[in-house]
C-alpha positions as CSV (number, residue, x, y, z in Angstrom):
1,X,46.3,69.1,96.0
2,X,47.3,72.1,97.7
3,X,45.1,74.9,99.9
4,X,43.8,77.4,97.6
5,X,43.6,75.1,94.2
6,X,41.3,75.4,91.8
7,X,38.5,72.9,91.1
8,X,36.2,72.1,88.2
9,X,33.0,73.5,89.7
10,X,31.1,71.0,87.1
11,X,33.2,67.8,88.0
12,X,32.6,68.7,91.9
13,X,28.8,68.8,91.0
14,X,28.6,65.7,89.5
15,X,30.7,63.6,91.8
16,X,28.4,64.5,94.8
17,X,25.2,63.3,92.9
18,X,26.4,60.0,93.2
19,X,25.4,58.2,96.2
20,X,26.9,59.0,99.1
21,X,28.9,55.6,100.0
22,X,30.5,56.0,96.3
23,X,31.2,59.5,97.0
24,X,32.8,59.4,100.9
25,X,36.3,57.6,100.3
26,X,36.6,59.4,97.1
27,X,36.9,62.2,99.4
28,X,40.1,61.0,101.5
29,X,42.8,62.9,101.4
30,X,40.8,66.0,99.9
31,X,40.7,69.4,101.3
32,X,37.2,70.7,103.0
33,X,37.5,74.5,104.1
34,X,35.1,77.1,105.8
35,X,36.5,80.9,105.5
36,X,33.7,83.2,107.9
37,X,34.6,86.6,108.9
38,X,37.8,86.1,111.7
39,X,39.5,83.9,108.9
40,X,39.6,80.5,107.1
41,X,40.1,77.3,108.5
42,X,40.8,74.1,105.9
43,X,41.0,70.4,106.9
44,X,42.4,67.5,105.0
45,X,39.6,64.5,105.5
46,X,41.5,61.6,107.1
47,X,37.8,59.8,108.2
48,X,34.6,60.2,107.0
49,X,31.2,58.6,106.8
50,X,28.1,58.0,104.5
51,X,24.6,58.2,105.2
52,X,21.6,57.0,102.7
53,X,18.0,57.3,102.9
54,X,14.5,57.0,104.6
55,X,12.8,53.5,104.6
56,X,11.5,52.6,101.2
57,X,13.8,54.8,99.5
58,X,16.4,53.4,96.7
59,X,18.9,53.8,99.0
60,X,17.4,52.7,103.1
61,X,19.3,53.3,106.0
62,X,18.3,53.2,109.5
63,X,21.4,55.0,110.8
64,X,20.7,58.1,108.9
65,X,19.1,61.2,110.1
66,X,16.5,60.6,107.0
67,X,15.2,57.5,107.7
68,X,11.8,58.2,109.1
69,X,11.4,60.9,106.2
70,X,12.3,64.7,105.7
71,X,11.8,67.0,108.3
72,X,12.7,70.7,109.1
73,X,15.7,69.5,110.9
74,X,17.4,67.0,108.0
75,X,15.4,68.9,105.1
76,X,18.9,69.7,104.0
77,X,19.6,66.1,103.5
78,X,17.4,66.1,100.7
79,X,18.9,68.1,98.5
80,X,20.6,69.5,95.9
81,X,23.8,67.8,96.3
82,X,26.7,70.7,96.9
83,X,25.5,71.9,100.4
84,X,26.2,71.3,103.7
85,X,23.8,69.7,106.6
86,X,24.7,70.8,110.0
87,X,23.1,69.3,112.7
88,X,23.5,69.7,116.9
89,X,23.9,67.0,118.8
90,X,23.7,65.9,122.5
91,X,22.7,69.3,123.3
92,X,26.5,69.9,122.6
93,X,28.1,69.7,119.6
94,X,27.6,70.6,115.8
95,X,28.6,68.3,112.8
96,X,28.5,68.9,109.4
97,X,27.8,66.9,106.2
98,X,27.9,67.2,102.1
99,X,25.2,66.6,100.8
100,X,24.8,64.0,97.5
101,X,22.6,62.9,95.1
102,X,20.1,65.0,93.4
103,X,17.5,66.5,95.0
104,X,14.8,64.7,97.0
105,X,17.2,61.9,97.1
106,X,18.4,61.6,100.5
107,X,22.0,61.7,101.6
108,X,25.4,62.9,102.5
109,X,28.8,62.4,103.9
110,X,29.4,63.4,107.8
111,X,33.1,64.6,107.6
112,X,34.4,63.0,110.8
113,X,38.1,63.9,111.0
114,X,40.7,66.2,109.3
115,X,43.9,67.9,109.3
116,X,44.1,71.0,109.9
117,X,46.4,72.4,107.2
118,X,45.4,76.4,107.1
119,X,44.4,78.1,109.9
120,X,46.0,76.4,112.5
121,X,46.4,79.5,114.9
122,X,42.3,79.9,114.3
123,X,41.8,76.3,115.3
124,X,43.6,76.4,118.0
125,X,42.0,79.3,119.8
126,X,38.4,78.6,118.9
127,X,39.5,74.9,120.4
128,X,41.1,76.3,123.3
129,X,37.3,78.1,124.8
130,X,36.9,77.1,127.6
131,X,39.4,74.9,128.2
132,X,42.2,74.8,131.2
133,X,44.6,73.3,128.5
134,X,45.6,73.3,124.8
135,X,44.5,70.8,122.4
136,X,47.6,68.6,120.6
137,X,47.3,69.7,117.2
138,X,46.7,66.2,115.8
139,X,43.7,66.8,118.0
140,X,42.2,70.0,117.0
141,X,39.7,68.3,114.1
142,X,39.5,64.8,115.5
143,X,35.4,63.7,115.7
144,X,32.6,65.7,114.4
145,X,31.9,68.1,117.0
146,X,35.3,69.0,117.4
147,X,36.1,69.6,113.3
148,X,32.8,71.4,113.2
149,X,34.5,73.6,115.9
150,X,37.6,74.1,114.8
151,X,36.2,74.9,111.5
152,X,33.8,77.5,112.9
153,X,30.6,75.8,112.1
154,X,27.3,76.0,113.8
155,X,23.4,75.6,113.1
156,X,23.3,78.8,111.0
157,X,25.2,77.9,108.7
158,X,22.7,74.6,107.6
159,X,21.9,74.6,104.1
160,X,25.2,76.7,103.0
161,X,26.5,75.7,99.1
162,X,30.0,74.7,98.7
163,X,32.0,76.9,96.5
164,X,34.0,75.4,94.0
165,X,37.4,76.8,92.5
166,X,37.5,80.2,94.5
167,X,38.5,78.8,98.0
168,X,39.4,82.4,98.9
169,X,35.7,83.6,98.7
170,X,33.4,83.3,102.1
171,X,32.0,80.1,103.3
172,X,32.3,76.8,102.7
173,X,35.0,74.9,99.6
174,X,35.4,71.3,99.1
175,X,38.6,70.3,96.9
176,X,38.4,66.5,96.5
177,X,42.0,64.6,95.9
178,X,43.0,63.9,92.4
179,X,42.4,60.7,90.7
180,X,40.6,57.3,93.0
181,X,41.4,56.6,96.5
182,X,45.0,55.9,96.9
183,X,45.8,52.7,100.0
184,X,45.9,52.1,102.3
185,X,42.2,53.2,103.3
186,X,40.1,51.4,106.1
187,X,36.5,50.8,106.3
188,X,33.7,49.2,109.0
189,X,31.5,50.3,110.9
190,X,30.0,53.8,111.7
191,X,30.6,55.2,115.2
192,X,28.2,55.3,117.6
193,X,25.0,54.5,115.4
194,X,22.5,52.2,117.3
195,X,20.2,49.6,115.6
196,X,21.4,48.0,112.3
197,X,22.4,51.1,110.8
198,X,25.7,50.8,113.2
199,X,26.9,47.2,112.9
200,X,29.0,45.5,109.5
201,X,25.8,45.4,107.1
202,X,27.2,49.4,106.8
203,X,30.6,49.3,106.7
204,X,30.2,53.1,105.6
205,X,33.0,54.5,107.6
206,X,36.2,55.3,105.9
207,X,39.6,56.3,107.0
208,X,43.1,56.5,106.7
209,X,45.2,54.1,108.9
210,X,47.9,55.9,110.9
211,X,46.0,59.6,110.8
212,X,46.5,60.8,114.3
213,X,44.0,63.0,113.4
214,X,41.5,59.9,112.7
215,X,38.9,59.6,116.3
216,X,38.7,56.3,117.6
217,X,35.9,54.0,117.3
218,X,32.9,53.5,119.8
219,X,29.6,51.0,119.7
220,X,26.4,52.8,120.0
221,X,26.0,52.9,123.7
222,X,22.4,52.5,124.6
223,X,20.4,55.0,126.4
224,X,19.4,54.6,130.0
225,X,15.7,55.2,131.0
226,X,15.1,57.6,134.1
């Protein structure tokens, strides 16, 4: 599906109140877009990841943001599904999720990687702050922090909805792919999650094989006491 197609607002709706590791390979392939006042920049998902729950929930997962229970920071998490959770992270970078399932059900899918498809020019100068050199354009969306970056995301824009068929209005569209997940698509573990949450009892990272755009994987890497 191309930049700038319609989607059924309804259908879009009710795919993200499903559970979020139903709903993140469903979204390989499909187009996630943020349009702010210096133009639009869309991404087509090549790796995402899914996130559940607090303990005791339907749906527990100790890798997730939620798991010791809502807070002002992952409120977001909670609900309704058709938003966006953006988070900061190591004091540097901003990531963004969609959120799923209905609300006060805990969850969402942290888009990880793209393609930047529209707006390439726009990526590559928001990229390029600060930098002595350009980023490969395989590289301009690869990892979280550099997607949320290229897409012009940041903490104010937590708690946004998605807009459904009118990807030419402000803020934030998601157009999933038509039809189930076509293969090849890859799965294991999620990157960089410590504890439980980031070994193979989640295999809640998806991707497609071959993406340059996909980030490569790294282990949790524990945190040194000063």
């Amino acid at each position: 599906m191309r930049p700038g197609a319609p989607v059924d607002g309804a259908a879009l709706l009710a795919l993200l109140s499903r559970p979020a590791p139903e709903v993140a390979p469903r979204l390989l392939g499909g187009l996630f877009g943020h349009r702010g006042e210096d133009g639009a920049v869309v991404v087509r998902i090549t790796e995402i990841e899914a996130y559940g729950g607090p303990a005791g929930s339907d749906l527990p997962d100790p890798g997730a943001h939620t798991w010791g229970g809502r807070t002002a920071r992952n409120s977001s998490m909670f609900g309704p599904p058709g938003h966006v959770y953006v988070y900061f992270t190591y004091g540097m970078h901003h990531a963004v999720n969609l959120v799923c399932r209905p609300e006060g059900a805990a969850g969402g899918c942290l888009v990880r990687a793209g393609e930047v498809v529209e707006g390439v020019e726009l990526a590559r100068a928001r990229r390029a702050r600060g930098r002595s050199s350009p980023v490969p354009d395989a590289g301009l969306a690869r990892g979280p922090g550099n997607l949320a970056k290229a897409l012009g995301i940041d903490l104010g824009h937590d708690g946004a909805a998605l807009a459904a068929g009118d990807p030419a209005a402000p803020g934030f569209f998601l157009v999933p792919p038509e039809g189930p997940p076509q293969p090849p698509v890859a799965s294991g573990p999620r990157t960089g999650v410590s504890g439980p949450g980031g070994t193979s009892e989640f295999p809640w990272r998806w991707w497609i094989p071959g993406e340059p755009s996909v980030s490569p994987y790294r282990a949790a890497v524990p945190r040194r006491r000063r």
